[in-house]
C-alpha positions as CSV (number, residue, x, y, z in Angstrom):
1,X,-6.9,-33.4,-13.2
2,X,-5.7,-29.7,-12.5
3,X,-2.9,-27.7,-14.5
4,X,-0.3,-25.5,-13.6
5,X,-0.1,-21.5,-14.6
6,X,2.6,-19.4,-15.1
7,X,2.6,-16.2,-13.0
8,X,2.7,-14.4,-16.3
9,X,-0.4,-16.4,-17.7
10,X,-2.1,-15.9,-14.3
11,X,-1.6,-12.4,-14.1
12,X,-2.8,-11.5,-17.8
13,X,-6.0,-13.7,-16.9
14,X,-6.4,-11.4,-13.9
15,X,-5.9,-8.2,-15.6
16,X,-8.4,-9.0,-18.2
17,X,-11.1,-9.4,-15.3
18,X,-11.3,-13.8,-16.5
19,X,-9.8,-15.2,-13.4
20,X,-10.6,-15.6,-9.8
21,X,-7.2,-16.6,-7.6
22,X,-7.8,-18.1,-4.3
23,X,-4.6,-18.2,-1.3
24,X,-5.1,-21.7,0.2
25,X,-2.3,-20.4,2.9
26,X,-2.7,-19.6,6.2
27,X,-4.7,-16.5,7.5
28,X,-1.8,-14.9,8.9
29,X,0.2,-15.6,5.7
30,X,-2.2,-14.5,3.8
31,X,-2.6,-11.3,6.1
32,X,1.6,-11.1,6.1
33,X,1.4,-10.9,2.1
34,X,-0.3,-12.4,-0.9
35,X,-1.1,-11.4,-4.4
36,X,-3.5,-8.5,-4.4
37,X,-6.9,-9.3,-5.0
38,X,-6.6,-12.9,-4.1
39,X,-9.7,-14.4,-1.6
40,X,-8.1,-16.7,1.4
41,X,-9.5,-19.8,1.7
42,X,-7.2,-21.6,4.0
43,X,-6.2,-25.4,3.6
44,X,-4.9,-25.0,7.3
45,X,-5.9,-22.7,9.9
46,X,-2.5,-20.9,11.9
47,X,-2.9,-23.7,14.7
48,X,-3.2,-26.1,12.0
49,X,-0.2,-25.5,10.3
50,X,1.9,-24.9,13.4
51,X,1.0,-28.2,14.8
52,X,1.5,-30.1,11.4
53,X,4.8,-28.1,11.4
54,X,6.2,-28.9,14.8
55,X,4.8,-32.4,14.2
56,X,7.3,-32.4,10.9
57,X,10.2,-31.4,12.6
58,X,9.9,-32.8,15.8
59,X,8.5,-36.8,14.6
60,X,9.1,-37.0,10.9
61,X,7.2,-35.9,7.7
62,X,5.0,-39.2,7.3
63,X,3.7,-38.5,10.2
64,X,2.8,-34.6,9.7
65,X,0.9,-35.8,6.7
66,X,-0.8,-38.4,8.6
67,X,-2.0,-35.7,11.0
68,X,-2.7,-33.7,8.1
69,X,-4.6,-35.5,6.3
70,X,-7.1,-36.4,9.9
71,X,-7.2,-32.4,9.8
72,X,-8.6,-32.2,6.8
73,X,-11.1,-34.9,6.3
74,X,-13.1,-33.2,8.5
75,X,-13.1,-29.8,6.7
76,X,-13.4,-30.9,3.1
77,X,-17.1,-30.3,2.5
78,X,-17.2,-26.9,4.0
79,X,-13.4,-26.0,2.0
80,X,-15.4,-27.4,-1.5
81,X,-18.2,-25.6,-0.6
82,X,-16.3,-22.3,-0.3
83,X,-14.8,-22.9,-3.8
84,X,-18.0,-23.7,-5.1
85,X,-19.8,-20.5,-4.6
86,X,-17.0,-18.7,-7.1
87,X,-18.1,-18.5,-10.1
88,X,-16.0,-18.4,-13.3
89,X,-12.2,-19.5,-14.0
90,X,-10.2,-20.1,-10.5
91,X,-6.7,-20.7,-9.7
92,X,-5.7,-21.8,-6.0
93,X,-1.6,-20.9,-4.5
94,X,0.5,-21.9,-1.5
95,X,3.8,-20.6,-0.8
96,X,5.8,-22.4,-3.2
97,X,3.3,-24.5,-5.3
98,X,3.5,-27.5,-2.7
99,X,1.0,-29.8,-0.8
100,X,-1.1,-27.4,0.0
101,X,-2.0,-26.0,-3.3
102,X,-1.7,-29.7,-5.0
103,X,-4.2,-31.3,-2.6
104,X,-6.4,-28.3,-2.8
105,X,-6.6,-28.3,-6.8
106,X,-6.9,-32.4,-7.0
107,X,-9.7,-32.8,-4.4
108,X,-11.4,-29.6,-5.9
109,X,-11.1,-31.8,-9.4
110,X,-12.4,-34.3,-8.1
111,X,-15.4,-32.7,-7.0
112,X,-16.5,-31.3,-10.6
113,X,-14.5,-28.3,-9.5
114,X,-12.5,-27.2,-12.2
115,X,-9.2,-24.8,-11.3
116,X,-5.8,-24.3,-11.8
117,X,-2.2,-24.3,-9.9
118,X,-0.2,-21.6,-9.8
119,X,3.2,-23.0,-10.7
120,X,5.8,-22.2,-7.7
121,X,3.1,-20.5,-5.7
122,X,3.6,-17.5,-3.9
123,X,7.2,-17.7,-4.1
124,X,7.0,-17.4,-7.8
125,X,5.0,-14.4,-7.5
126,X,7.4,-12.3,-5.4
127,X,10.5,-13.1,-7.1
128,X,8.2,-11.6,-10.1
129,X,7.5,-8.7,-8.3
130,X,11.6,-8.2,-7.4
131,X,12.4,-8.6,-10.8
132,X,10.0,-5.8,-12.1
133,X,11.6,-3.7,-9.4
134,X,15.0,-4.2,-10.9
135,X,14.1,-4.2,-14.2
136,X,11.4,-1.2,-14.4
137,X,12.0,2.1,-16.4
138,X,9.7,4.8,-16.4
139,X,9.3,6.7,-19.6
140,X,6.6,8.9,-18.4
141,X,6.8,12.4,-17.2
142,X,6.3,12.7,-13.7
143,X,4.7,15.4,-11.9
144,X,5.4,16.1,-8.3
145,X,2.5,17.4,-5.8
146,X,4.3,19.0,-2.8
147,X,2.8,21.4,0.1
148,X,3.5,21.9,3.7
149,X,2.1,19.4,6.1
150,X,-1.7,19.7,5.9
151,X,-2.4,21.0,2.6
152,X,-4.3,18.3,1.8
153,X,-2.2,16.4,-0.8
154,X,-3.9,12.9,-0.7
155,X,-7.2,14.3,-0.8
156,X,-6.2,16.4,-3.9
157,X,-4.8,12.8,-5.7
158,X,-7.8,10.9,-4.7
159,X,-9.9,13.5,-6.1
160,X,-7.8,13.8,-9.1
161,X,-7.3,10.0,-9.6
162,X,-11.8,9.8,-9.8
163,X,-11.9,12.1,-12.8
164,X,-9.6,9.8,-14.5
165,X,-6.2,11.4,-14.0
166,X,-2.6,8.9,-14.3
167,X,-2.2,9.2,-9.7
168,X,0.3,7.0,-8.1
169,X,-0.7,7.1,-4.4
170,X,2.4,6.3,-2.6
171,X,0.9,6.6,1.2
172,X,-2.3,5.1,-0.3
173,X,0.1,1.8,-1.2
174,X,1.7,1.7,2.0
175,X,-1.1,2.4,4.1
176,X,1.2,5.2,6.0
177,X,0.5,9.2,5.9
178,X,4.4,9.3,6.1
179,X,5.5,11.5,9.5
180,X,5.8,10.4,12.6
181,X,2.1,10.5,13.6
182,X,1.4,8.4,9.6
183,X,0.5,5.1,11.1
184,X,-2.3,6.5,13.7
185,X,-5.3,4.8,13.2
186,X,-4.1,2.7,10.1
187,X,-2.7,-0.9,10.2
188,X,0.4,-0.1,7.8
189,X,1.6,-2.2,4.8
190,X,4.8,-4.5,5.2
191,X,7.2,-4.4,2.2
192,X,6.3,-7.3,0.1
193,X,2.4,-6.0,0.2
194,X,3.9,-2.4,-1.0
195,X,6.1,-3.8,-3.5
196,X,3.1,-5.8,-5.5
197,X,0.5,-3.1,-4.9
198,X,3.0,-0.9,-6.5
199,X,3.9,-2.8,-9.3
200,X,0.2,-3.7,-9.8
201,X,-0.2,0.5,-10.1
202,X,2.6,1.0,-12.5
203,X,1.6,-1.7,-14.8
204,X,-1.9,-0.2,-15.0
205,X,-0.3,3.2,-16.1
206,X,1.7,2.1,-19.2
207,X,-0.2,3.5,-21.7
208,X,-0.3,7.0,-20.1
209,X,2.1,10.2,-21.2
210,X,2.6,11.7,-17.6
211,X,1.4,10.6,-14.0
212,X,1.2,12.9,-10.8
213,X,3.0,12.0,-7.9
214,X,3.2,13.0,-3.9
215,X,6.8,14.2,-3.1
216,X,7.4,11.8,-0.3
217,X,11.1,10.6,0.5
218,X,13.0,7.2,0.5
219,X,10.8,5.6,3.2
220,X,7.0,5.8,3.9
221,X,6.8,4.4,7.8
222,X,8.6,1.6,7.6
223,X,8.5,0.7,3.7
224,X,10.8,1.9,0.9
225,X,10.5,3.4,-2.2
226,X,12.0,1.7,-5.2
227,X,15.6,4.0,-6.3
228,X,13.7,4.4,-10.4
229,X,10.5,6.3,-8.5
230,X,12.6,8.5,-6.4
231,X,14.8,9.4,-9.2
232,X,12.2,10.0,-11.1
233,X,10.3,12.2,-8.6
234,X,13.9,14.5,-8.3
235,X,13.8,14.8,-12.3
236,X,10.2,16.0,-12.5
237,X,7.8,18.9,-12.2
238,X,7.6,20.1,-8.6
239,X,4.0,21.8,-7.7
240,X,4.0,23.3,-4.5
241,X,0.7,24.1,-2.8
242,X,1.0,26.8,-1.1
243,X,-2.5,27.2,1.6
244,X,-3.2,29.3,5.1
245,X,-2.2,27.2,7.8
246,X,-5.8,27.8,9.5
247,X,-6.8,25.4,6.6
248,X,-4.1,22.9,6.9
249,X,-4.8,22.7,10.3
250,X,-8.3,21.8,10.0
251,X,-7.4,19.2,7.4
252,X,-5.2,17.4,9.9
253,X,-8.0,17.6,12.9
254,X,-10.3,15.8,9.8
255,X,-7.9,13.0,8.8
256,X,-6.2,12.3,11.8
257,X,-9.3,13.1,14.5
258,X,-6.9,12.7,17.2
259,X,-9.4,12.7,19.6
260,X,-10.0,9.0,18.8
261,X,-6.4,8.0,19.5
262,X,-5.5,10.4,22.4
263,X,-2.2,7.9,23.9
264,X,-1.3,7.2,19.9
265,X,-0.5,11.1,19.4
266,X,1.5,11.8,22.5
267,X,3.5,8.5,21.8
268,X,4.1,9.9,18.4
269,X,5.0,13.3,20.0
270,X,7.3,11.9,22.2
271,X,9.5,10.6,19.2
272,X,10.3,14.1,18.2
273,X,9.9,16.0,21.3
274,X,13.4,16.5,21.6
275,X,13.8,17.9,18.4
276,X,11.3,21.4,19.0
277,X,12.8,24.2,21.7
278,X,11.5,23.3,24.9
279,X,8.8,25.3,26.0
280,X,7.0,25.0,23.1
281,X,7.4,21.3,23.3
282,X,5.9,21.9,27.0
283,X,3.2,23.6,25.2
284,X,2.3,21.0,22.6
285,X,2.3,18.3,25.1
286,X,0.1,20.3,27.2
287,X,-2.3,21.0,24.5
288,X,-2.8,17.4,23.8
289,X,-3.4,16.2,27.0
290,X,-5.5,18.8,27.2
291,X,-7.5,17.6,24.1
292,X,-6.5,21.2,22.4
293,X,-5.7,20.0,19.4
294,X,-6.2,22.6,16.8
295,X,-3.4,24.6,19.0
296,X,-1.3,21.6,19.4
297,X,-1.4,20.7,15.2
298,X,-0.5,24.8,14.6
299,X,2.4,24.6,17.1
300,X,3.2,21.4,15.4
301,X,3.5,22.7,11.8
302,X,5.0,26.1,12.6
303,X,8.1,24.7,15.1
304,X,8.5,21.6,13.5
305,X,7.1,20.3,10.4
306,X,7.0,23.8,8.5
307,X,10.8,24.1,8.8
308,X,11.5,20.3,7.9
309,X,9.8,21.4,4.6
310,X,10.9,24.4,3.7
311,X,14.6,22.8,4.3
312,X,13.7,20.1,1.5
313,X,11.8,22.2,-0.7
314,X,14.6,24.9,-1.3
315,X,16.9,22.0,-2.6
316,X,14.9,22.4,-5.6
317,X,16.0,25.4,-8.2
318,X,13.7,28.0,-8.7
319,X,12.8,27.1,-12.2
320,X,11.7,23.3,-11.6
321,X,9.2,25.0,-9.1
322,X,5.9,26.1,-10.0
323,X,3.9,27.4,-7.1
324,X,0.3,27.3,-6.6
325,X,-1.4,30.1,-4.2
326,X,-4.6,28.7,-3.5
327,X,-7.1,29.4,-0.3
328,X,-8.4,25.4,-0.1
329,X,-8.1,22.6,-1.7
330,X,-10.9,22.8,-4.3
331,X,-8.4,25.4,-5.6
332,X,-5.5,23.5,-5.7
333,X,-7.7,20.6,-7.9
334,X,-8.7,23.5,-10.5
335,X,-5.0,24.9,-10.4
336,X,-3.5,21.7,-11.2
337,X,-6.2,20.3,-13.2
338,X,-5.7,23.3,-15.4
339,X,-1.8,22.9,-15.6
340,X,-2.5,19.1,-16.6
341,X,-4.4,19.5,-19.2
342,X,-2.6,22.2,-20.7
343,X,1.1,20.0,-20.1
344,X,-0.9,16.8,-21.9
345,X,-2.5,19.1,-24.6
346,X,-0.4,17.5,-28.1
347,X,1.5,21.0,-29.3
């Protein structure tokens, strides 16, 4: 027979590399949030479930396991097969450590098949996630990136983050660039899937002395940002990039290519068209039907998101500011690598 893990046994186990965990949910529950690096090998398909779920409601639960149990007769070999490919120690959840994930882990058993249960399933999970959240205190020191829209701040944490520097990607985790135009071309994170991939980045920065940070605000698209991280951002080192908006705007023509998602930019546009003086918001709009983008990005930054920063960026006093003149971004990285080093350097 199968035994049941604790989230915190399950979760060492998968830190330490000795663990494969396996969502038995639903594809689109899976999709909707699970724990990160989990596989999806679904007990039920979505029509699956829906049927045995109306069938529960609507006829009584002896029959919805009746029907459920037809349902999967039929796709047991092909469901042990699946497991049987993964090699290593395995551990199977549902949503709350139910039939799902019970049926899953006795038939797997029975098969030679060996894995575990995780004990309250996914629920378990996310009220460990909310707890961290609550709970978490950063002792760290925390250094801010900030820069005008365009300056190339993700690309200058990714790069950073390869040569082995503490990073906390914030727009990374929620799958957002964080303005208006942040979801284009990305399928955005919901805020259970930002919570645990958040968590799962804090916990892998424990050991270190400082991590750098992206000055974004209280909500990324449509996630938030835990109060303890946006405190902490306030109370730490601001960088600010300073860089030629020719560059910027070449930077935003490369990440965003708005040339692939031509109706996506003017619906974004039209969200803030209000706010920039009207014949330049004629202009912008013009530009982009146009397909002139590089004029519609540098109307963008100079009328609208240039004064938006510079508002936020003079909250700060002058002496928590250090500002970094640089001409592109491999600049910036050898600017702030410098600083880094020299701020971690033992006195």
């Amino acid at each position: 027979m199968f035994q049941d893990i604790s989230i915190e046994d399950l979760l060492e186990l998968k830190k330490q590399g000795k663990l494969t965990i396996i969502d038995v949910r639903s594809p689109s529950e899976y999709k909707n949030a699970t724990i990160p690096g989990s596989l999806n090998i679904p007990f039920f398909n979505d029509e699956e479930r829906a049927e045995i779920g109306t069938i529960y409601k609507q006829v009584s639960p002896q029959a919805a396991k009746e029907r459920g149990l037809e349902i999967v007769s039929a796709k047991l070999p092909a469901f042990v097969k699946e497991f049987s490919k993964i090699e290593g120690k395995k551990a199977v959840f549902c949503w709350r450590g139910g039939m799902r994930s019970r049926t899953s882990a006795t038939v797997l058993s029975l098969m030679g098949i060996k894995v575990a249960r995780l004990n309250g399933g996914y629920r378990s999970y996310r009220n460990w996630v909310v707890e961290k959240l609550k709970t978490m205190q950063l002792q760290q020191k925390a250094y801010i990136l900030n820069g005008n829209t365009g300056s190339g701040k993700t690309t200058i944490l990714h790069r950073l983050r390869a040569e082995g520097f503490p990073v906390i990607d914030l727009e990374g985790i929620a799958n957002h660039r964080g303005s208006i135009f942040g979801q284009i071309g990305l399928e955005p994170n919901n805020q259970k899937s930002f919570d645990a991939l958040l968590i799962e980045e804090l916990e892998k920065l424990k050991s270190a002395s400082y991590f750098l940070l992206e000055g974004e605000g209280k909500r990324i698209g449509k996630v938030e940002v835990p109060d303890f991280l946006i405190e902490k951002k306030e109370q730490g080192t601001q960088l600010f990039i300073i860089m030629p908006i020719e560059e910027r705007v070449t930077h935003i023509l490369e990440d965003y290519q708005p040339w692939n998602h031509e109706q996506e930019c003017l619906d974004a546009f039209n969200r803030i068209k209000r706010r920039i003086h009207t014949p330049i918001a004629k202009q912008i709009e013009s530009d982009l039907i146009a397909g002139n983008y590089s004029s519609a990005v540098r109307l963008l930054l100079e009328y609208y998101y240039d004064p938006l920063y510079k508002h936020s960026t003079d909250q700060y006093p002058a002496d928590k500011k250090i500002m970094i003149n640089v001409k592109n971004i491999d600049e910036a990285i050898q600017v702030i690598r410098e600083h880094l080093e020299s701020a971690a350097r033992p006195l």
